[in-house]
C-alpha positions in Angstrom: 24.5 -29.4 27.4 21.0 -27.5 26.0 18.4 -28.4 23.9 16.7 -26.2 21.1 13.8 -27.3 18.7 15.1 -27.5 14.8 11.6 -27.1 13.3 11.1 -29.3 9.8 8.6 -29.1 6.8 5.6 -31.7 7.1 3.4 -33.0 4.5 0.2 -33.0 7.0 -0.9 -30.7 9.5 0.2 -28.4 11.4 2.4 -28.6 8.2 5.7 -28.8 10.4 7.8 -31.0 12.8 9.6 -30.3 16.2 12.7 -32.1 17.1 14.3 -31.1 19.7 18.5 -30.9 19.3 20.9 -31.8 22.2 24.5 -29.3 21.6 27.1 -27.8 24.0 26.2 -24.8 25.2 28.6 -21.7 24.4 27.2 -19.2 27.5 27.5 -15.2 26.4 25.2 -12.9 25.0 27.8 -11.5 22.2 27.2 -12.3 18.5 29.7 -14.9 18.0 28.6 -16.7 21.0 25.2 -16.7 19.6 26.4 -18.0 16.1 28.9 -20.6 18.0 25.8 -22.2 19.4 23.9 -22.0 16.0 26.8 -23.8 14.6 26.5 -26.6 17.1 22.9 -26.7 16.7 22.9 -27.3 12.6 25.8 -29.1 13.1 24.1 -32.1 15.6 20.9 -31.5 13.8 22.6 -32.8 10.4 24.5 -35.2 11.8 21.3 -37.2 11.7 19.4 -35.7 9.1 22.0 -36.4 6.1 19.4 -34.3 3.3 19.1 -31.5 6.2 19.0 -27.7 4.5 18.9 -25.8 7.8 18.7 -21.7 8.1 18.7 -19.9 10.9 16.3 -17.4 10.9 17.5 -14.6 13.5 19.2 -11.2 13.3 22.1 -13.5 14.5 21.9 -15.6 11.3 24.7 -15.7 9.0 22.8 -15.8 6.4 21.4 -12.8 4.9 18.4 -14.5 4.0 17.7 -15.7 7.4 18.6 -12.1 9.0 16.0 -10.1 6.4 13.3 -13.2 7.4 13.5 -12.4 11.2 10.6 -10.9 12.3 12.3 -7.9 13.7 13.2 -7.2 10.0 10.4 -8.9 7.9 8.0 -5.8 6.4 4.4 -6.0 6.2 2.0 -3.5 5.5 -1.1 -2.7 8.5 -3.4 -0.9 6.2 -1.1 2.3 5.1 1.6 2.0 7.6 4.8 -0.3 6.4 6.2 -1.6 9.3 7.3 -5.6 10.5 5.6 -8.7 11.8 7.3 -8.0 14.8 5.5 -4.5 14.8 2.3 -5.8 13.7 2.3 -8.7 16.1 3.0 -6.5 19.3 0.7 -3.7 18.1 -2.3 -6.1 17.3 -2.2 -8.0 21.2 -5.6 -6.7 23.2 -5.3 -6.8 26.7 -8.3 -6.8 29.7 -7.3 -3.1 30.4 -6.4 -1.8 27.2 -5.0 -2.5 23.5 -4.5 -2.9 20.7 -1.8 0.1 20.6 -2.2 0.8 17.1 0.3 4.1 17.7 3.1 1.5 18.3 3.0 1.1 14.4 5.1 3.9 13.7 8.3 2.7 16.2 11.2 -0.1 15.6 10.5 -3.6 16.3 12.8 -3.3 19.2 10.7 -0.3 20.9 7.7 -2.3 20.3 8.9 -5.3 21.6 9.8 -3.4 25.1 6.5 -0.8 25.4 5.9 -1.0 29.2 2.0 -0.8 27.9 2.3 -5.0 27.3 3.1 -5.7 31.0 0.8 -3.5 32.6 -2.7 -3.9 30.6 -3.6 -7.3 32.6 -3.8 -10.7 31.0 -3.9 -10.8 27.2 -7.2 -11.6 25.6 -6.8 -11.7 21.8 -5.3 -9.8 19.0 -6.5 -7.4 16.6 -5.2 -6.1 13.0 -7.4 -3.4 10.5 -10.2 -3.9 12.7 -10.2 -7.7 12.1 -10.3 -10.0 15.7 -8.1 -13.3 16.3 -8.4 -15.0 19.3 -5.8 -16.8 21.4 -6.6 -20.1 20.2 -5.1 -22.0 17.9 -1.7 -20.1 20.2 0.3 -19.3 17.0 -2.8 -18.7 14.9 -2.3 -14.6 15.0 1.8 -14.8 14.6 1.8 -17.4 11.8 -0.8 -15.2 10.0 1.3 -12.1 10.1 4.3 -13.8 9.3 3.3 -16.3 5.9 1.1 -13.4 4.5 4.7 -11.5 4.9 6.6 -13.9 3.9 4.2 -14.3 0.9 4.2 -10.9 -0.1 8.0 -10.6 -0.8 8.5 -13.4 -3.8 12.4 -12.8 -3.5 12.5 -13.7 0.2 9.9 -16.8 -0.5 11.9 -17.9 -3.4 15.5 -18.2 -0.9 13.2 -19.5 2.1 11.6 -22.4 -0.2 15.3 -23.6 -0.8 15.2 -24.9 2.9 14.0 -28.0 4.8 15.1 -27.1 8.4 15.0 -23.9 10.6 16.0 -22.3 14.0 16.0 -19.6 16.3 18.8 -19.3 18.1 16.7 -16.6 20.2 13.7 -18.8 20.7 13.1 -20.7 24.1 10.3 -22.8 23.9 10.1 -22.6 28.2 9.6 -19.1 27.6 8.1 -18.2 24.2 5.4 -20.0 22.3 5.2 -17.9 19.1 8.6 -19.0 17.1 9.5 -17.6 13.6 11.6 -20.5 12.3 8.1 -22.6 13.3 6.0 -20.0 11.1 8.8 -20.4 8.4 8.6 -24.3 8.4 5.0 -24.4 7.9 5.3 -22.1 5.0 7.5 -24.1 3.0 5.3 -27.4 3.7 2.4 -25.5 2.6 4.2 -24.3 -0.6 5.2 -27.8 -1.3 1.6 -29.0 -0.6 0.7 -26.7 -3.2 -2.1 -25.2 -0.5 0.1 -22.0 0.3 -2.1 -19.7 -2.0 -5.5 -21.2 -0.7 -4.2 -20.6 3.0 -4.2 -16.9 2.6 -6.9 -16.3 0.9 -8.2 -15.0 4.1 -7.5 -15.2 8.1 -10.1 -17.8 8.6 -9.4 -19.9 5.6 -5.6 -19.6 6.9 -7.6 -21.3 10.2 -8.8 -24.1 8.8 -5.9 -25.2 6.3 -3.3 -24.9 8.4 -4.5 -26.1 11.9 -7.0 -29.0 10.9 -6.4 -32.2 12.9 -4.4 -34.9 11.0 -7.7 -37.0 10.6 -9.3 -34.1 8.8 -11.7 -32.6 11.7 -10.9 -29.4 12.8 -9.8 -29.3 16.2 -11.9 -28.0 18.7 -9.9 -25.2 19.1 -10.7 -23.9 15.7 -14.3 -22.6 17.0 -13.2 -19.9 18.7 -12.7 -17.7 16.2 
């Protein structure tokens, strides 16, 4: 047996819930394997969630939707350049010894993803994107960013992802990842819902304070970082 989070849409911050879902493992790195185990994921998700709307959102999906809303896929535009969150994101991390590698903007998500340059710069220290700084705190402050303003900027892909209650990541290990676009995608549908999606991304720091104030309605001592 395995576990994997199904992340849901919350009325409250951090507009999302975690619940982690027990399923038989189907071992393999092939496609169908991957999809078998998605199955068994939604499947034992909605088994308890009877009003569950669940999309994967992977380049394993099944769904088209949920394949063009993976962030290898998902386009966003770094000043001139059009490239995707998963571009952006690699692109923007600054490191003790060097970064951000703004020439990474031109490659594919994959090539990104594996520059040697991430491993060998020292401990990350931040992110930065158009000359703008983020720092590591709040963790998922810099990803979630890059992926709602995304997702925001393509009404066709919001309109399909707003359909949805539920979402995974069949890729996504939360013992080895922290940054988790199914997590990003949950809080943007509970913020649309809120009716506080437009006022989160006004700008970065506004995004802060919306989206990661405490449930009592301080903002988290995290938040002063930036």
């Amino acid at each position: 047996m395995a576990h994997r989070p199904v992340f849901g849409i919350a009325e409250k911050p951090p507009f999302y819930f975690e619940e982690s879902t027990e399923f038989v493992f189907n071992a393999g790195f092939s496609l169908s394997q991957k999809q078998k185990n998605i199955h068994a994921i939604h499947e034992n998700y909605s088994a308890v969630h009877d009003d569950a709307r669940i999309l994967e959102i992977s380049s394993k999906s099944e769904n088209i939707i949920g394949i063009q809303l993976s962030a290898f896929n998902l386009p966003i535009n770094v000043g001139d350049v059009l490239t995707t969150v998963e571009v952006a994101f690699q692109s923007g991390k600054k490191f003790a010894y060097g970064g951000p590698y703004a020439d990474m903007l031109s490659v594919s998500s994959r090539a990104a993803k594996k520059d040697p340059r991430l491993k060998e710069s020292g401990p990350l220290i931040g992110f930065e994107l158009n000359g703008q700084q983020f720092p590591l705190e709040p963790k998922t402050f810099f990803y979630d960013w890059l992926y709602i303003t995304a997702v925001y900027a393509n009404p066709t892909l919001s309109a399909h992802l707003c359909k949805y209650n539920a979402f995974t990541d069949i890729e996504f290990n939360p013992q080895k990842s922290i940054n988790c676009q199914a997590r990003s995608a949950a809080i943007y549908v509970s913020l649309s819902r809120a009716g506080l999606l437009e006022q989160a991304i006004e700008n970065a720091e506004r995004f802060r304070a919306v989206v990661y104030e405490s449930a009592d309605g301080e903002a988290t001592d995290q938040l002063s970082l930036f």
